[in-house]
C-alpha positions in Angstrom: -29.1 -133.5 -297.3 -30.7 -131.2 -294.6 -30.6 -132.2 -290.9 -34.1 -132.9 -289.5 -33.7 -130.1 -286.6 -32.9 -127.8 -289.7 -35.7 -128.6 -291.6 -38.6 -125.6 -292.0 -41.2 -125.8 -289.3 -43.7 -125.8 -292.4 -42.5 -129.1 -292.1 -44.5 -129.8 -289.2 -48.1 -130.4 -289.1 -50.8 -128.4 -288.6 -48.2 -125.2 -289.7 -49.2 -123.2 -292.8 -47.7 -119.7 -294.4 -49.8 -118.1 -291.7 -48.9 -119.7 -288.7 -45.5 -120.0 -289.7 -45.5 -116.2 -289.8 -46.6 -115.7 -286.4 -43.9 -117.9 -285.3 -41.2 -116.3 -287.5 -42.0 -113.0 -284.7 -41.0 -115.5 -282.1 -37.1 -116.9 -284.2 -39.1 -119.9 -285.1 -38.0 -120.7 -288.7 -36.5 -124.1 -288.6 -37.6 -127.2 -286.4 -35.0 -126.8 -284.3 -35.9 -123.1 -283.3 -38.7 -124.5 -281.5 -36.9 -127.0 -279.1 -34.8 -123.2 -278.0 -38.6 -121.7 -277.5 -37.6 -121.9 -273.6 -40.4 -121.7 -271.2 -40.4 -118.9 -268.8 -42.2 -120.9 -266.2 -44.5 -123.8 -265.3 -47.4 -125.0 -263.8 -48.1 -128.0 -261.5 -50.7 -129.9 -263.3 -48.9 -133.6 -262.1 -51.5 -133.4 -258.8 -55.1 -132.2 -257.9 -55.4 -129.8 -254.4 -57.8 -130.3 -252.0 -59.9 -126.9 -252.4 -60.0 -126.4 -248.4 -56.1 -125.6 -248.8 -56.0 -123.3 -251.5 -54.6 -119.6 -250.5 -54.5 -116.4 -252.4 -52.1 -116.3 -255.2 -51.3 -120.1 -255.8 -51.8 -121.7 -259.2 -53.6 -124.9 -258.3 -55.5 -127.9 -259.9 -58.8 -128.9 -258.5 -61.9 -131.3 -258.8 -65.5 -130.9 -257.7 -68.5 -130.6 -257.8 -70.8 -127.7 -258.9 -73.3 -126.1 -256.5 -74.7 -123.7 -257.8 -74.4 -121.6 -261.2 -75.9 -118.1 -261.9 -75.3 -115.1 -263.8 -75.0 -111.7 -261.6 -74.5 -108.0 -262.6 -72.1 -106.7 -260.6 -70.8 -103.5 -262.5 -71.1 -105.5 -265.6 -72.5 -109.1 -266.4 -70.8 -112.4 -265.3 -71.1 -115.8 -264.7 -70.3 -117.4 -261.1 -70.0 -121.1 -260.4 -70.0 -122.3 -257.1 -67.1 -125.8 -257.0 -67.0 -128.0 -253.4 -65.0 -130.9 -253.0 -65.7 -131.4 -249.2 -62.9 -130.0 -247.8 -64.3 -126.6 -248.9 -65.7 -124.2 -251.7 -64.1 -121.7 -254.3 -66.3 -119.8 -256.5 -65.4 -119.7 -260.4 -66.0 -116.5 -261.7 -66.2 -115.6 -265.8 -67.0 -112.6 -267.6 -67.3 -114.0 -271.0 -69.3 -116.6 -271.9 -72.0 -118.1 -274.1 -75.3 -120.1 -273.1 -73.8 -123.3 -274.0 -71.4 -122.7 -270.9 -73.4 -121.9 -268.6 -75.9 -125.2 -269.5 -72.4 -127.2 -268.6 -72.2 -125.7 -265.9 -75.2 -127.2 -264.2 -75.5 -127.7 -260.8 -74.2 -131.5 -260.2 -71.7 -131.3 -262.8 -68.0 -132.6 -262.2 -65.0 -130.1 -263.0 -61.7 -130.6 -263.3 -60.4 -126.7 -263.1 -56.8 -125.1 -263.3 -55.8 -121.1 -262.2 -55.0 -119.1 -260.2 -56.3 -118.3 -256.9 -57.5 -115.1 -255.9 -59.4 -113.5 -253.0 -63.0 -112.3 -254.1 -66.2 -110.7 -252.8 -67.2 -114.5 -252.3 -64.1 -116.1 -250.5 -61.6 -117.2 -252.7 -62.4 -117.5 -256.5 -60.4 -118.2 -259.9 -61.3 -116.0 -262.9 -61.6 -117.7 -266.1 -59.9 -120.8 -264.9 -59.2 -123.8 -267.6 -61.4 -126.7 -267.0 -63.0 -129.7 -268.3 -66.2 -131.4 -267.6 -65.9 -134.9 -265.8 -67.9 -137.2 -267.1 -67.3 -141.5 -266.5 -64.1 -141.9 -265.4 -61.5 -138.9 -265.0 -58.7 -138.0 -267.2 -55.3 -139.2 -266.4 -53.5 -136.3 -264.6 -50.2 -135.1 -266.6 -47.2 -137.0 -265.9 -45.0 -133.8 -266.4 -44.8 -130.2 -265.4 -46.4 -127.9 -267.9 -44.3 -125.3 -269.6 -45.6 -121.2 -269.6 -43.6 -120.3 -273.0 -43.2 -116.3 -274.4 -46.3 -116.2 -276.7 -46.9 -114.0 -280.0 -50.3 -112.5 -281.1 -52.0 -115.8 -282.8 -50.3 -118.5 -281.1 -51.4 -119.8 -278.2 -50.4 -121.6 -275.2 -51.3 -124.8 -276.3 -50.6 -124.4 -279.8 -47.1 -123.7 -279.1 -47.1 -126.6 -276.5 -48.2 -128.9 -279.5 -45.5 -127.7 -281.8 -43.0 -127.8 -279.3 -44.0 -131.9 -278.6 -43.6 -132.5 -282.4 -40.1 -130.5 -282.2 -39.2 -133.2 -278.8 -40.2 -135.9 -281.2 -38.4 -135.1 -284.0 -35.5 -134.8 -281.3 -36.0 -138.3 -279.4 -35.6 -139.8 -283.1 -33.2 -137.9 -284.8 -31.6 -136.1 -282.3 -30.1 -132.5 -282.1 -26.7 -131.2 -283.2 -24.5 -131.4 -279.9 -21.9 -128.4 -281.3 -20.0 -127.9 -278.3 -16.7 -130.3 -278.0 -16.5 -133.4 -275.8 -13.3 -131.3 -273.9 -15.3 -128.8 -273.1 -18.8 -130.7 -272.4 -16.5 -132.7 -269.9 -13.8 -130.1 -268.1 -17.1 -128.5 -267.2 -19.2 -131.2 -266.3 -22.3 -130.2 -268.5 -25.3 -132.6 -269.4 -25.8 -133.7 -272.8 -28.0 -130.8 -274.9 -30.3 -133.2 -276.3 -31.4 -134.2 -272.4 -31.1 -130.7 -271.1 -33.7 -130.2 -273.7 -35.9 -133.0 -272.8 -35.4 -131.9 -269.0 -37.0 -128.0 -270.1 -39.4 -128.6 -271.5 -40.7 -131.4 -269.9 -39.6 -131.4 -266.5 -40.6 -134.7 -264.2 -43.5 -134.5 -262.0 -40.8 -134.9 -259.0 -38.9 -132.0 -260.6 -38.1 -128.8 -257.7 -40.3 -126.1 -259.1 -38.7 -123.6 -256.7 -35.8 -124.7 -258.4 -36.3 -124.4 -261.9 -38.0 -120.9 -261.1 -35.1 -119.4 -260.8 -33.2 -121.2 -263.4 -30.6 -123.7 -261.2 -31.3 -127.0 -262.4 -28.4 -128.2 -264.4 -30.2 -128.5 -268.0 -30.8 -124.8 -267.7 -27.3 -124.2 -266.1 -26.2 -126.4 -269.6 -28.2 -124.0 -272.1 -27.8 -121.2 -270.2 -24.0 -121.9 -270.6 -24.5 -122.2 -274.4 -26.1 -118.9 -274.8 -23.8 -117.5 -273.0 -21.0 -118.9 -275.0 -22.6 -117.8 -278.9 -22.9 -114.2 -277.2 -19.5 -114.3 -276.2 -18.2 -115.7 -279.3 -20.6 -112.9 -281.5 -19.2 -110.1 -279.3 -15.4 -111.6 -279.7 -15.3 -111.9 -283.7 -16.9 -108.5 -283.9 -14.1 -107.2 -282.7 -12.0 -109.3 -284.7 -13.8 -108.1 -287.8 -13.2 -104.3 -286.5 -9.3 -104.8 -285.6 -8.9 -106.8 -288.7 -8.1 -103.6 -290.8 -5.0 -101.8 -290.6 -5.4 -98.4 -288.6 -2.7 -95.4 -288.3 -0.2 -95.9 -285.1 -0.1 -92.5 -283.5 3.2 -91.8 -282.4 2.8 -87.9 -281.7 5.8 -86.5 -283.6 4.9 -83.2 -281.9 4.5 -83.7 -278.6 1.0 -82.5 -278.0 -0.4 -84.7 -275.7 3.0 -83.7 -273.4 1.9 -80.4 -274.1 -1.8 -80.7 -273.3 -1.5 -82.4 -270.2 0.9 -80.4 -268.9 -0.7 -76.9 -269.7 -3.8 -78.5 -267.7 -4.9 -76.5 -263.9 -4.8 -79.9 -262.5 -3.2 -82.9 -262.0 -4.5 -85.8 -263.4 -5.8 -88.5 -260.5 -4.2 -92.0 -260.7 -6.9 -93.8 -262.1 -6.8 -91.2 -265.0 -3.0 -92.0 -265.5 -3.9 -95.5 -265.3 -6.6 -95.1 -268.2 -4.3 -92.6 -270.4 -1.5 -94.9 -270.4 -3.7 -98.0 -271.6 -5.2 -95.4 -274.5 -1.8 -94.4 -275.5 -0.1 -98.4 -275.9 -3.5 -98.4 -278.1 -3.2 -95.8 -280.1 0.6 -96.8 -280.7 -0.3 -99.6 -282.5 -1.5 -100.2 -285.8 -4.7 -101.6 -285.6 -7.7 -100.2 -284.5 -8.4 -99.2 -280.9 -11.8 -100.2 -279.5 -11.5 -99.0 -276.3 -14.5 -98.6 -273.4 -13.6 -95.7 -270.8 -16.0 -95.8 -267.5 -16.2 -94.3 -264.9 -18.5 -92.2 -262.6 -19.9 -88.3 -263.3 -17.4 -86.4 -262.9 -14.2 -88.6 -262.8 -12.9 -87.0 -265.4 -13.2 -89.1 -268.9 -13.8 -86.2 -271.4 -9.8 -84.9 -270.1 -8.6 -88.6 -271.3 -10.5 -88.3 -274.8 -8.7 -84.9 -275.1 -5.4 -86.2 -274.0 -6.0 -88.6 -277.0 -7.1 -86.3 -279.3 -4.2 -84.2 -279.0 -2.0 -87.5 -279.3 -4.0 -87.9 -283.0 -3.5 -84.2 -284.1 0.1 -84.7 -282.9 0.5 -87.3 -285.6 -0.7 -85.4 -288.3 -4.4 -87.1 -288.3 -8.0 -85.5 -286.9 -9.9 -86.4 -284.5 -13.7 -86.3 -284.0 -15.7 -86.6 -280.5 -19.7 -87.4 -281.3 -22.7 -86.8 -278.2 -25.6 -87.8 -278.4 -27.5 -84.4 -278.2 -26.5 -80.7 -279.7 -26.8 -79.5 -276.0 -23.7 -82.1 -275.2 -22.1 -81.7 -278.4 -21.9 -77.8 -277.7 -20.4 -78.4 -274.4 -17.6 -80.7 -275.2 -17.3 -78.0 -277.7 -16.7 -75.3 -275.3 -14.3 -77.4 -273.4 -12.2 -78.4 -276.3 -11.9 -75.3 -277.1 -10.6 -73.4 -274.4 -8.4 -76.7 -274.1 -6.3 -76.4 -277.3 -6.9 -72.8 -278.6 -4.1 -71.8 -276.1 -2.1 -74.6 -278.4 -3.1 -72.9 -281.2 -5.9 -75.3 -282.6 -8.9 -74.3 -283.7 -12.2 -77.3 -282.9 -14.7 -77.2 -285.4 -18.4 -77.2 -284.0 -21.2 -79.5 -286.2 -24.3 -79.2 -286.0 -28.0 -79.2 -286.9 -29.0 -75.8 -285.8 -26.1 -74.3 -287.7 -26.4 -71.6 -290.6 -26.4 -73.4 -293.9 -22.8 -70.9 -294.8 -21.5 -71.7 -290.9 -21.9 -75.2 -292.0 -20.8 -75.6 -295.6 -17.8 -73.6 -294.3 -17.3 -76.1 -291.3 -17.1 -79.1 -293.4 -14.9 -77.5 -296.1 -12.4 -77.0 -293.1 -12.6 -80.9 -292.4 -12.7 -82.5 -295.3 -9.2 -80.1 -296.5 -8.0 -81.1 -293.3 -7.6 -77.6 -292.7 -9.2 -78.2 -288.9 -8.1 -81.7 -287.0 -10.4 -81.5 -283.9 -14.3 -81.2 -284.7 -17.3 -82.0 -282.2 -20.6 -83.2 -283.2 -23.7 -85.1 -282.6 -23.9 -88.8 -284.0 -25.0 -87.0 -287.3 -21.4 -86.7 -288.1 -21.2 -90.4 -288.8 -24.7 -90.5 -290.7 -24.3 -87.9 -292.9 -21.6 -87.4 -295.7 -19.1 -85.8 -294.4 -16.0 -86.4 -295.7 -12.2 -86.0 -293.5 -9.3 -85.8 -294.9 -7.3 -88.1 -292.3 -9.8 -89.4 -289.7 -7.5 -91.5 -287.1 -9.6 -91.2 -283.8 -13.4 -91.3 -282.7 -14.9 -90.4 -279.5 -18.3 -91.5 -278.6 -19.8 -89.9 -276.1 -22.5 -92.5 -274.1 -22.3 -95.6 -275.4 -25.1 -97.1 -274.6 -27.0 -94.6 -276.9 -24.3 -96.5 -279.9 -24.7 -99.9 -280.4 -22.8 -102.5 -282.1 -23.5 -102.2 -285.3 -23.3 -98.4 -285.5 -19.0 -99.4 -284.1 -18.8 -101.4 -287.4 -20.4 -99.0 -289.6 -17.9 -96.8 -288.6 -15.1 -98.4 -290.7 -16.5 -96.6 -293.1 -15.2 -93.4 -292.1 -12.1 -94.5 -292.7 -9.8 -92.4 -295.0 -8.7 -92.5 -298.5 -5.9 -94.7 -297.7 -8.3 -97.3 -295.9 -7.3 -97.0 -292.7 -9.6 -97.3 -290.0 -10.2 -94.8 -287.2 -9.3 -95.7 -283.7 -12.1 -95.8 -281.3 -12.5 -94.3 -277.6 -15.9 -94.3 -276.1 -16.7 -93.1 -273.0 -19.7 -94.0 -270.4 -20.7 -92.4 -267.2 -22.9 -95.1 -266.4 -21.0 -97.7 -264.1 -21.4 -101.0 -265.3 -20.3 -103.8 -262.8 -17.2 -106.2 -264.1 -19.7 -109.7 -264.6 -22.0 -107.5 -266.9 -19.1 -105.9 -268.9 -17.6 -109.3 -269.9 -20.0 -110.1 -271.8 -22.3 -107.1 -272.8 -19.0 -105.2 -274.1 -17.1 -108.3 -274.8 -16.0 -106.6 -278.2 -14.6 -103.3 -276.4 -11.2 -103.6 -273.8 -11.9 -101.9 -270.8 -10.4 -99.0 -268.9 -12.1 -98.0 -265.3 -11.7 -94.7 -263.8 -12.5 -95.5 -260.2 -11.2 -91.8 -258.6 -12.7 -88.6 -258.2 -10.8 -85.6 -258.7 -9.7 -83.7 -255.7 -12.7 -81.1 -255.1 -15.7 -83.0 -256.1 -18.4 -82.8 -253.1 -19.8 -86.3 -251.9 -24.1 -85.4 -252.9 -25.6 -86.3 -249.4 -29.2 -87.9 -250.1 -31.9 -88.3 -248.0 -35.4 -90.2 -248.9 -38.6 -88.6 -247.7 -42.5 -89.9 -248.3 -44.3 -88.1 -250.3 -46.2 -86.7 -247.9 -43.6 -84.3 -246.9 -43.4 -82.8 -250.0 -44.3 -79.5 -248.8 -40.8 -79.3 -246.6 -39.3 -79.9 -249.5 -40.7 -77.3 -251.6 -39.5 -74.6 -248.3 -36.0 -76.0 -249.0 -36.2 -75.2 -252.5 -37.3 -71.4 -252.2 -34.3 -71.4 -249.6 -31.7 -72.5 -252.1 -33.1 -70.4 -254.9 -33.0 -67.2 -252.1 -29.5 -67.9 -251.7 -28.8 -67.7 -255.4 -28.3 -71.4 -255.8 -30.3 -74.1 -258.6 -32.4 -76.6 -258.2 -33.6 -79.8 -260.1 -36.8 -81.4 -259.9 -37.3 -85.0 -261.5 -40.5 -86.8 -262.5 -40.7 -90.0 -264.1 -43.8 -89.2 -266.7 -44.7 -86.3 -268.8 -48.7 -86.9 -268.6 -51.4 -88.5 -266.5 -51.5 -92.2 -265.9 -54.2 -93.4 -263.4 -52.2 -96.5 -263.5 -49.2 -95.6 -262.0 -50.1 -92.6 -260.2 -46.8 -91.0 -261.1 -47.1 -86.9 -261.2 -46.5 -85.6 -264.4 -43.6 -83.1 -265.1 -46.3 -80.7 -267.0 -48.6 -80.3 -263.8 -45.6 -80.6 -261.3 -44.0 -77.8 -262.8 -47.7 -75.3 -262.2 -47.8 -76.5 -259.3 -44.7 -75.4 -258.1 -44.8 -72.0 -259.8 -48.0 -71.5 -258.1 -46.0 -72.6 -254.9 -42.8 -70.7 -255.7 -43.9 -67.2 -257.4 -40.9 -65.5 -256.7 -39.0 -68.9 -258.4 -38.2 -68.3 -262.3 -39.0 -72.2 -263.2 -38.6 -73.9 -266.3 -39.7 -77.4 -267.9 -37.8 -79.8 -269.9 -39.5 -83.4 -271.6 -38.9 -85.6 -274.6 -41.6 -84.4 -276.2 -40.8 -81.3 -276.6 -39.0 -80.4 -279.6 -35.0 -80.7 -280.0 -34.1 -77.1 -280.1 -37.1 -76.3 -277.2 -35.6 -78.3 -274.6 -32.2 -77.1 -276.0 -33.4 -73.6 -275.6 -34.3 -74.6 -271.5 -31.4 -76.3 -270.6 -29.0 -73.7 -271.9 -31.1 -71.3 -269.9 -30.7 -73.2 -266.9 -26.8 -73.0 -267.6 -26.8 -69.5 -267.9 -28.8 -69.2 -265.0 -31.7 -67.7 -266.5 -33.9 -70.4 -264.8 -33.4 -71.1 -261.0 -35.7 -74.5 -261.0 -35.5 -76.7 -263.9 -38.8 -79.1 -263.6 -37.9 -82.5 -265.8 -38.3 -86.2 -267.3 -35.0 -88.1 -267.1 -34.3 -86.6 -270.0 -32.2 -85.4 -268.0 -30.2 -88.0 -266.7 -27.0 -87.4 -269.6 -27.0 -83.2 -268.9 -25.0 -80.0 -268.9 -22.7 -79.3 -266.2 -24.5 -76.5 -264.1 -22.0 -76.0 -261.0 -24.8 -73.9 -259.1 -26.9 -76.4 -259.1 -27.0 -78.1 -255.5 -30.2 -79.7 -255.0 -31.9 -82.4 -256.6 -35.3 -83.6 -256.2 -36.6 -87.0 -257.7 -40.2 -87.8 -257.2 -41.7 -91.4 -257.6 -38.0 -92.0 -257.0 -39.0 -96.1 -255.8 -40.0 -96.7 -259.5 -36.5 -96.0 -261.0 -33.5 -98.1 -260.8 -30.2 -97.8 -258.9 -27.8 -96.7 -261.6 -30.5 -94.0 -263.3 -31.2 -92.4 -259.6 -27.3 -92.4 -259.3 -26.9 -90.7 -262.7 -29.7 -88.2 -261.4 -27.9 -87.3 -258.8 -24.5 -87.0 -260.5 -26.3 -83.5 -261.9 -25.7 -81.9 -258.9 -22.6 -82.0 -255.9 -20.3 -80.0 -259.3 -19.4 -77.1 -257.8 -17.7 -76.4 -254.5 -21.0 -76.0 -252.2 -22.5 -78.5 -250.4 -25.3 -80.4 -252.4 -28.1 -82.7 -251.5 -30.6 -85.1 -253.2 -33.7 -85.8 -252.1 -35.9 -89.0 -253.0 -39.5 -88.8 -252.7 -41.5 -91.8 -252.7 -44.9 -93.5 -252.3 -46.5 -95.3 -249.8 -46.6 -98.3 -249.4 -42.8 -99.6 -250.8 -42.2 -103.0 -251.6 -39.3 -104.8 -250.2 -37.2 -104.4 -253.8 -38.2 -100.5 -253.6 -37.1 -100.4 -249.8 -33.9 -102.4 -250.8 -32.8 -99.9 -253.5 -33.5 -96.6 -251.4 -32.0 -97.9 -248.8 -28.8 -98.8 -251.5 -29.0 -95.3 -252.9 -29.1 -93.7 -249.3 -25.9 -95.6 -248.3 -23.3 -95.3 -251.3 -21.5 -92.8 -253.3 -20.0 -95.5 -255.3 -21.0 -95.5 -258.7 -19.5 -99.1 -259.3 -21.1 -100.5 -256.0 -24.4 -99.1 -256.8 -24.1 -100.9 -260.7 -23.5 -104.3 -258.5 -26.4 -103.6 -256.6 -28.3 -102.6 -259.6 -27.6 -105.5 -261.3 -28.8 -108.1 -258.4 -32.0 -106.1 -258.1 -33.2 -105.6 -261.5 -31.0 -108.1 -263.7 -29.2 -106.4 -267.0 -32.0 -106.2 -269.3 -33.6 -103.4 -267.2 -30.5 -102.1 -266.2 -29.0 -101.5 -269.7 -31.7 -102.8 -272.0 -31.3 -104.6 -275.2 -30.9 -101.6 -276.7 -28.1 -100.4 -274.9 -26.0 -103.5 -274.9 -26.2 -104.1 -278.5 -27.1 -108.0 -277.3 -30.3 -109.7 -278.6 -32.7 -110.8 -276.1 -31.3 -113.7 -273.7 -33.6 -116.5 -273.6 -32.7 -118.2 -270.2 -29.3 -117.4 -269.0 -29.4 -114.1 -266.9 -26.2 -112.2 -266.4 -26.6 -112.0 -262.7 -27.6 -115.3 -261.6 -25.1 -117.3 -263.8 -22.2 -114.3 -263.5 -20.0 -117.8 -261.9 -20.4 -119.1 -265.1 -18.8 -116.2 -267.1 -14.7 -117.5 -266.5 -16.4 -120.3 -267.9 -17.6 -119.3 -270.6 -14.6 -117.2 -271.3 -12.4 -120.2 -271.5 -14.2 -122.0 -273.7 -14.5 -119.1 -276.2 -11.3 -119.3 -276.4 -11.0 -122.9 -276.9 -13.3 -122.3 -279.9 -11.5 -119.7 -281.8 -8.3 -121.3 -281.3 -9.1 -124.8 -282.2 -13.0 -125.5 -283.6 -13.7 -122.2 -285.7 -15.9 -123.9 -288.1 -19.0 -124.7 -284.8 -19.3 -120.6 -284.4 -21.0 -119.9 -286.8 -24.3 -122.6 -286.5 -23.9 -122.3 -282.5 -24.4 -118.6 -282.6 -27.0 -118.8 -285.1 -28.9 -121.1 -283.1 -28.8 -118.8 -280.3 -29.1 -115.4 -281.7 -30.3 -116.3 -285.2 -28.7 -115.4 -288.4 -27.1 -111.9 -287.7 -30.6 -109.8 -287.7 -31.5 -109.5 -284.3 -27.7 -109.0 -283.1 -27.1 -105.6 -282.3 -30.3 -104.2 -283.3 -30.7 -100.5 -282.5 -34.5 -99.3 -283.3 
C-alpha cells in the first residue's frame, strides 16, 4: 500500500496532466514534494498599516477609501487611484486594465490593497497592488504569514499556495515520514519534521520575520539540517560506489618519481611535500584514489600531478592529464615534456586540431601502450580511445568536471577492470565549510605555500573616471617591453548594466594606443580563433590582450605584469583573485588595477576593499563565500550539487560537524533511510550532478 505523502499529486484536486507538468519543472511529483516546495520569503498580511506610515520599499497591507480614479497618459496609458485612510494618501497606479476595473474603482469605494511601496511622481504609490473591494463587513485578516514560494511558468502564487494547503492537510491527518532516527533527532536537539513543516509554511502571525528572512528559526535550522544531511550522504556513497572497484597499487618498481623529483631546478615547498606524500599513501593502495589538490595560481599543483605520474609509469601503467581547453592542454604538454624527455619518456599530445595521420598515429601509441604519459582535453574521456593500462587521471579544473563525469570514468578502466586512480587539481581556493560538503566525495590535499620567487600582485582600485591614467600606464609598460591584460565582463552592449564591451574596449584602446599591437579574446569567438590569440600573446606577438573572463583559467605569460579589470564591482572575490593570478609570474614587479563604477553599494565596497587587502587565495574564498554564498561562488554547475532549497552553506557552516556525524551514524547503522531521505531531497538521482 502506498503512503499518502507518496501518493501522485494528480491525486490532489484541481491537478490535471497539465498542471501536473508544470509542477514536475518545480520536483513536484508526489504529494509529499509539495510540503519540501519551501518558500523563499513572506509577506505580512496578519495586520493592516495605517497609510500615513508607509515608506519606500515596505510591503504593506492597507484599507481606504478611494478619492479619485482616472486614466492618464504618461508615456503610455494607465490607470491611477487615489486611496486615504486619514492618516494620509497613496496613489495606486496600474498599467493594465479593463473598463470593468476602473468602474470598481469608483470614487467612494472601499479597498483592501497589498504591495509594495514605492516612491512616484505623485508621493508614494504601489503598482499593480493585490486588492479586494470592501463591501458590508471586511474580510477576516489572515491569521498567518503568507509564504513567497519559487514559481514555474503556469503556476501561480496562489495556485501553489492552494496546493501546498492540501499537501499540510494531507500532513495534519496522515502525517509525514520522520526518516531521521530518534538518536539523532535528540543528541542534536532538532524539532519534529512534521512541525518544522507546519512552522514553514505557515508561520504564526507573532512569528520574527527578520528572523525567518535569513533562515534562523529552528524548523528551518531542522530542514535545513536534513538537506544538508541527503547531500552529504549522496556525495559520501558516490565515492563509495567509485572506490568500490579494485584499482592497481603503484608501487614504483623503477624509481621514477625519486628520479623526477630530484632532477627538478627546485625544491619542492612544504606544503607540496605535504600534498605528494598524501598522493603517494593513495596511490599505494589498491583501490581507487579520488583525490582533490587546491591550491592558489601558482603554488605549484601541476609538479605534484607529474610527481604522480611518474610514480604510475614507474609501475608499468600510463597516465593521462585532461584540461579543459586545447590552449591548456598544449601547455601542460610542453611542461610534461621537457619534464620527462630528459628520463627518456616520450608524452603524447591529443587533440582536436591535430592532423587526422598525427592523430591515428597518437592513439596507436596509447592504446599499444607504446607511450605511458599523454595530455589532452576532456575529449580524451568522451571519445574512444582505448589504453592499454590506464592507472592514473589528472583533471585539470574541476569545477569544469562534475560528478557524474568522476563516475563515468570507471569506464576507462582497463582490460583487467581495474579502475584508474584519480588526481584533480583546482586553482580556485575553496574555503574548508564549502569543501565538506560540495567535494564530500573527493579527500582533500591543500597547498597553502608559494614557491620561493613568486611576486606578491600589488592591486589598487580606481573609479572609472580615471581610466585615462590608466591607459598612460599601459603605453609605459608596453614601452618597456612588458604585457598587459585588460578585462571586461560582457562581449556586447547592454543598456542594462552599462558594462563596456570587450569588442568596443578593445577600438578604443587601439585608437588610444597606436603604437600598442592589441589583440581580443571572447567566448564567442571560435575555439581555434581565441586559441590562435592567446598563443600569440604567449609568444609575445601581442603586447595588450583585451578579454572576457574567458580568461580567468589561461596560459602562463611571465611578461605579463599588469592587469586591468573594468566593471571590476560586478564580479566576485575568488574570479577577480583568479584574474589577477594571470599576472605577478615572472620576476618583475606586477600590478592589478580594478576599475569600477560610481556609485558602489556597500557589498561592492566590502569586496574591493577585500581584494585590495589580501593575497590569500584561501582568505579571499572565506570572504567570498560570506558575501555572495556558494551557489554564485561555484554554481550548481561547478559543485556537481542540485540546487539547495533552504539550507545555505554559509549561514548553517556550524551545522556541517553536525551533519558529518550523523552521516556517519547512517551508513554505519540505518543504511536502508538513505535512499528515500536523499530522494526526498534531491529527487531520484536526475538532478544530482547534472552538468548541462
Amino acid at each position: 500500500m502506498i503512503a499518502a505523502e507518496q501518493r501522485p499529486v494528480t491525486a490532489l484536486r484541481g491537478v490535471g496532466p497539465a498542471l501536473a507538468e508544470r509542477l514536475r519543472r518545480l520536483g513536484v511529483a508526489q504529494i509529499q514534494d509539495l510540503l519540501f516546495v519551501l518558500p523563499r520569503t513572506y509577506e505580512d498580511r496578519t495586520r493592516i498599516l495605517p497609510i500615513g506610515t508607509l515608506v519606500p520599499g515596505l510591503r504593506a497591507g492597507i484599507e481606504g477609501e478611494v478619492q479619485l480614479t482616472e486614466v492618464k497618459f504618461r508615456g503610455r496609458r494607465q490607470l491611477l487611484s487615489r486611496l486615504a485612510d486619514g492618516t494620509g494618501h497613496v496613489t495606486l497606479r496600474f498599467f493594465h486594465f479593463s473598463a470593468n476595473q476602473q468602474a470598481g474603482l469608483a470614487r467612494g469605494a472601499r479597498l483592501r490593497c497589498y504591495g509594495e511601496v514605492r516612491r512616484g511622481p505623485l508621493g508614494l504609490e504601489l503598482v499593480h497592488p493585490e486588492y479586494r473591494l470592501i463591501t458590508g463587513e471586511a474580510a477576516p485578516l489572515e491569521e498567518t504569514l503568507t509564504p513567497i514560494y519559487p514559481t514555474t511558468e503556469g503556476v501561480a502564487q496562489g495556485r501553489l499556495r492552494a496546493l501546498v494547503a492540501q499537501a499540510l492537510a494531507e500532513l495534519r491527518t496522515a502525517g509525514v515520514q520522520e526518516w531521521l532516527p530518534q538518536r539523532i533527532l535528540e543528541s542534536q536537539q532538532l524539532p519534529a519534521l512534521a512541525r518544522s513543516l507546519e512552522y514553514v509554511h505557515r508561520p504564526p502571525r507573532d512569528a520574527r520575520l527578520e528572523v525567518l528572512a535569513v533562515g534562523r528559526h529552528p524548523a528551518q535550522r531542522r530542514l535545513a539540517f536534513e538537506e544538508l544531511l541527503a547531500h552529504q550522504l549522496t556525495l559520501r556513497l558516490a565515492k563509495e560506489n567509485l572506490q568500490s572497484a579494485p584499482a592497481p597499487a603503484l608501487r614504483d618498481a623503477r624509481g621514477l618519481e625519486v628520479r623526477f623529483v630530484d632532477a627538478l631546478p627546485f625544491a619542492l615547498t612544504r606544503a607540496q611535500q605535504r600534498a605528494l606524500d598524501e598522493v603517494d599513501a593513495d596511490l599505494a593502495a589498491a583501490r581507487p584514489m579520488m583525490r582533490l589538490v587546491q591550491g592558489d595560481v601558482g603554488c605549484g599543483k601541476t609538479v605534484i600531478a607529474a610527481a604522480a605520474a611518474a610514480r604510475a609509469v614507474g609501475s608499468g601503467a600510463q597516465a593521462a592529464l585532461m584540461a579543459p581547453t586545447e590552449l591548456l592542454a598544449e601547455q601542460h604538454w610542453r611542461n610534461f615534456d621537457a619534464w620527462f624527455r630528459p628520463l627518456g619518456l616520450p608524452v603524447a599530445l591529443v587533440s582536436g586540431s591535430m592532423g587526422a595521420r598525427a592523430r591515428r598515429s597518437a592513439l596507436e601509441a596509447i592504446a599499444s601502450g607504446e607511450v605511458a604519459l599523454i595530455v589532452g582535453t576532456h575529449a580524451l574521456f568522451q571519445e574512444r580511445i582505448g589504453f592499454a593500462r590506464l592507472a592514473l587521471v589528472i583533471v585539470d579544473e574541476q569545477h569544469r568536471f562534475g560528478v557524474q563525469q568522476r563516475l563515468a570514468l570507471k569506464e576507462k578502466g582497463d582490460r583487467r577492470g581495474e579502475t584508474p586512480h584519480q588526481l584533480i587539481m583546482t586553482a580556485t581556493p575553496i574555503p574548508r565549510t564549502l569543501a565538506m560538503t560540495a567535494f564530500a566525495d573527493l579527500d582533500i590535499s591543500i597547498i597553502d605555500e608559494l614557491p620561493p620567487g613568486r611576486t606578491l600582485v600589488k592591486t589598487v582600485t580606481l573609479p572609472e573616471e580615471r581610466r585615462a591614467e590608466v591607459v598612460a600606464r599601459i603605453e609605459a609598460a608596453c614601452g618597456a617591453g612588458r604585457q598587459v591584460y585588460w578585462v571586461c565582463p560582457l562581449i556586447g552592449e547592454s543598456d542594462e548594466l552599462r558594462w563596456q564591451a570587450a569588442e568596443d574596449t578593445a577600438a578604443q584602446l587601439a585608437e588610444a594606443l597606436p603604437a600598442v599591437r592589441i589583440g581580443l579574446v571572447h567566448g564567442r569567438m571560435p575555439p581555434a580563433k581565441k586559441e590562435q590569440a592567446m598563443a600569440a600573446f604567449k609568444a609575445g606577438r601581442i603586447q595588450l590582450l583585451v578579454a572576457t573572463t574567458v580568461i580567468e583559467v589561461g596560459v602562463d605569460v611571465p611578461n605579463a605584469s599588469l592587469m586591468v579589470i573594468e566593471n571590476a564591482e560586478r564580479m566576485g572575490l575568488a574570479q577577480l583573485h583568479q584574474l589577477r593570478g594571470r599576472v605577478g609570474r615572472g620576476a618583475q614587479e606586477s600590478s592589478c588595477v580594478l576599475l569600477y563604477r560610481q556609485p558602489l553599494s556597500a557589498v561592492a565596497r566590502e569586496r574591493l576593499r577585500a581584494i585590495r587587502a589580501s593575497n590569500d587565495g584561501f582568505e579571499i574564498a572565506q570572504r567570498d563565500l560570506e558575501l555572495r554564498g556558494p551557489g554564485e561562488m561555484l554554481g550548481t554547475r561547478q559543485t556537481g550539487l542540485a540546487q539547495l532549497r533552504v539550507a545555505d552553506l554559509s549561514r548553517d557552516s556550524d551545522l556541517l560537524p553536525r551533519v558529518q556525524r550523523a552521516a556517519e551514524v547512517i551508513l554505519a547503522d540505518h543504511p536502508d533511510i538513505i535512499a528515500p531521505l536523499t530522494a526526498r531531497w534531491i529527487g531520484a538521482g536526475e538532478r544530482f550532478g547534472r552538468v548541462g
